[in-house]
C-alpha positions, 0 to 999 in steps of 0.5 A: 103603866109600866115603871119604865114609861115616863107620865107627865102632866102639864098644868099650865100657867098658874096665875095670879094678880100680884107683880113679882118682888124680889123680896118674895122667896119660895120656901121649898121645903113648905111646898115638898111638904103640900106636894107630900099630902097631895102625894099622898092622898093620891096613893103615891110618893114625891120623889123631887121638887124643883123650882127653875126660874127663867124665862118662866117659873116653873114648879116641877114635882115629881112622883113614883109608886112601885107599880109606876105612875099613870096620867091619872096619877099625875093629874090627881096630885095637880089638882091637889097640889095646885089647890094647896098651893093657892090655899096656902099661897105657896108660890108668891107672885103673878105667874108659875107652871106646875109639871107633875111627872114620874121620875123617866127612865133615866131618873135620879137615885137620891134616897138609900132604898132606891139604890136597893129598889133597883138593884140589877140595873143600869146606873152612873154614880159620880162622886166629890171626891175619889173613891178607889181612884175615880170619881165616876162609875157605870155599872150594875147596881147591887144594894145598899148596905151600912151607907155605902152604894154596892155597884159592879163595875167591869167585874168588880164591887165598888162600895161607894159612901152615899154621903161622897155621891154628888149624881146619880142616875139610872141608865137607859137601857134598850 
């Protein structure tokens, strides 16, 4: 499957006999690291985890690989991750979705390599703070080097520092 094509697979309601306490917290770094084993085992890399708590609580994970993810993908790290998840007891409580997806098109950039991994596209980087006098840049990127972001903005460089960088994400291009 191409890397521009989004997988994703639903799980669906995870459930479980004990109420939610409001003593009860998620630790997320423990269940980056379960999702990180699942991953993998499953040949691929976590790319994000989120914990949204609304309506429902959902647990969405996102993973990647340089040739792109597939539905089987995203289904071998469900059935791992869920597994760890009631093994360990990660998520306490009664009910929670787990998602498992590739990052789409339009995916956040958060870690160095991947500002050089896709280097020549489309992206939009905004800032803290100010840099060069603006806090939001869309252009191409170019790399990264020495902890600053390379991104070509209506013909010119702009370095900026990855620890200023507040967003960014790649830009859908058609």
């Amino acid at each position: 499957m191409s890397e521009w094509a989004r997988a994703h697979f639903f799980v669906g309601e995870k459930r479980r006999p004990a109420p939610v306490l409001a003593t009860q917290v998620v630790e997320l770094e423990r269940i980056r690291d379960a999702a990180n084993r699942a991953a993998h085992s499953a040949g691929v890399e976590v790319v994000d985890v989120e914990w949204k708590v609304g309506k429902q609580r959902f647990l969405r994970v996102f993973i990647d690989k340089p040739d792109g993810v597939s539905h089987r993908d995203c289904q071998a790290v469900s059935e791992q991750l869920g597994v760890l998840l009631d093994v360990e007891d990660l998520v306490p409580g009664s009910r929670y979705v787990l998602e498992v997806s590739s990052p789409g098109l339009d995916r956040k950039l958060t870690k160095p390599d991947e500002f050089e991994r896709f280097a020549g596209r489309l992206a939009r980087i905004s800032t803290i703070e100010p840099v060069q006098n603006s806090k939001f840049f869309e252009g191409r990127l170019a790399g990264y080097s020495d902890g600053h972001v390379k991104i070509e903005v209506q013909g010119r460089m702009v370095e900026v520092p990855f620890a200023a960088i507040r967003k960014a994400n790649l830009v859908v291009e058609l």
